[in-house]
N, C-alpha and C positions, 0 to 999 in steps of 0.2 A: 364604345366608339361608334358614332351616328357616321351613317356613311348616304349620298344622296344618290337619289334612283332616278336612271333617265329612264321616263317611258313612253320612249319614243326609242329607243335602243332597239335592233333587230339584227342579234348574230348573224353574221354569213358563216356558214358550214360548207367546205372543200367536199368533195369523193374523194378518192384515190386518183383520181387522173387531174386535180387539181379546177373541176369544174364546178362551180356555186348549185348550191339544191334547192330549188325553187318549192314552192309552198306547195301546198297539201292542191291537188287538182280536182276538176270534174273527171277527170279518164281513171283516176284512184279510185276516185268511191263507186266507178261503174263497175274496175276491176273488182272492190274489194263485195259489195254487193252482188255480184255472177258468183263470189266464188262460197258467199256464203248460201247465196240459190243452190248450188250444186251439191254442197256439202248437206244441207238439207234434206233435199231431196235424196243423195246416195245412203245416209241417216236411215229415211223413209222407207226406203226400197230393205235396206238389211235389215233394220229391226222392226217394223210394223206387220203385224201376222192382216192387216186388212190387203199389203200389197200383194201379198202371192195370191190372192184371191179376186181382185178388181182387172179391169181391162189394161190396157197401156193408155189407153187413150182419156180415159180415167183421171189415170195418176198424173197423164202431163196436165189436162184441165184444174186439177183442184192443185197441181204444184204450180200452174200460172196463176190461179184466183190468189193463194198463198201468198207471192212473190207481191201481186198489188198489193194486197193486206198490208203484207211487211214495209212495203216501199211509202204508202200513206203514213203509216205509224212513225217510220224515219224520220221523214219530212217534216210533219208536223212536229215533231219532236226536235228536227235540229234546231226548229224558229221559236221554241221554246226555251231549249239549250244557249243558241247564242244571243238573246235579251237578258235569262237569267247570268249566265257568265258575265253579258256587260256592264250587267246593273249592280249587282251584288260581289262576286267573286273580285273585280278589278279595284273595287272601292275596298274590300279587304287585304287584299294582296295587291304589291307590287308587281303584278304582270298585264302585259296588254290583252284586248279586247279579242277575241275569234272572229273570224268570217263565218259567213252561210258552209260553207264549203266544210273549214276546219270542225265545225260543229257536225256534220249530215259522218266523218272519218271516226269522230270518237264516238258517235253512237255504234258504226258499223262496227270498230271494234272494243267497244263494250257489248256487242250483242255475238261477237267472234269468243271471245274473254269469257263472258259467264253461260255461253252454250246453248243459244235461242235460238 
């Protein structure tokens, strides 16, 4: 049974208080980005024998150079992520294309997910 795919289709999804959930934001991936900064970082501090030994002022400096590091590699990677999704995956699969945005969430939690 061949069944036809609109795709242009895009669920609305409720909460509980009956209000529509609007797409993946920039204020997510800022949240979701701090929170992998900090988990990192608190990571660093409990199990790195260099941190009982370095300054404080130290560990913020090489945990901001880090945090660029990390935030370049993202970026560059979402605009990687969402040509490759547009070009290949949608042409194989019945699902629509990602944004800048939706692409920069699943990297962040792909890098939440396998522990980076």
């Amino acid at each position: 049974m061949a069944r036809a795919v609109d795709l242009d289709f895009e669920p609305v999804s409720k909460d509980a208080f009956g209000k529509s959930q609007g797409r993946i934001t920039a204020r997510f991936n800022v949240a979701l980005f701090a929170f992998l900064g900090l988990m990192g970082f608190a990571r660093f501090l409990l199990v790195a024998s260099v941190a009982r030994e370095s300054a404080f002022g130290g560990l913020v400096l090489s945990g901001f150079l880090d945090a660029i590091r990390f935030l370049a590699v993202v970026l560059i990677s979402s605009a990687f992520l969402k040509e490759f999704w547009g070009r290949l995956v949608t042409s194989l699969f019945p699902i629509r294309a990602i944004n800048y945005e939706e692409a920069v969430a699943v990297l962040l939690m792909a890098s939440l997910i396998v522990g980076t």
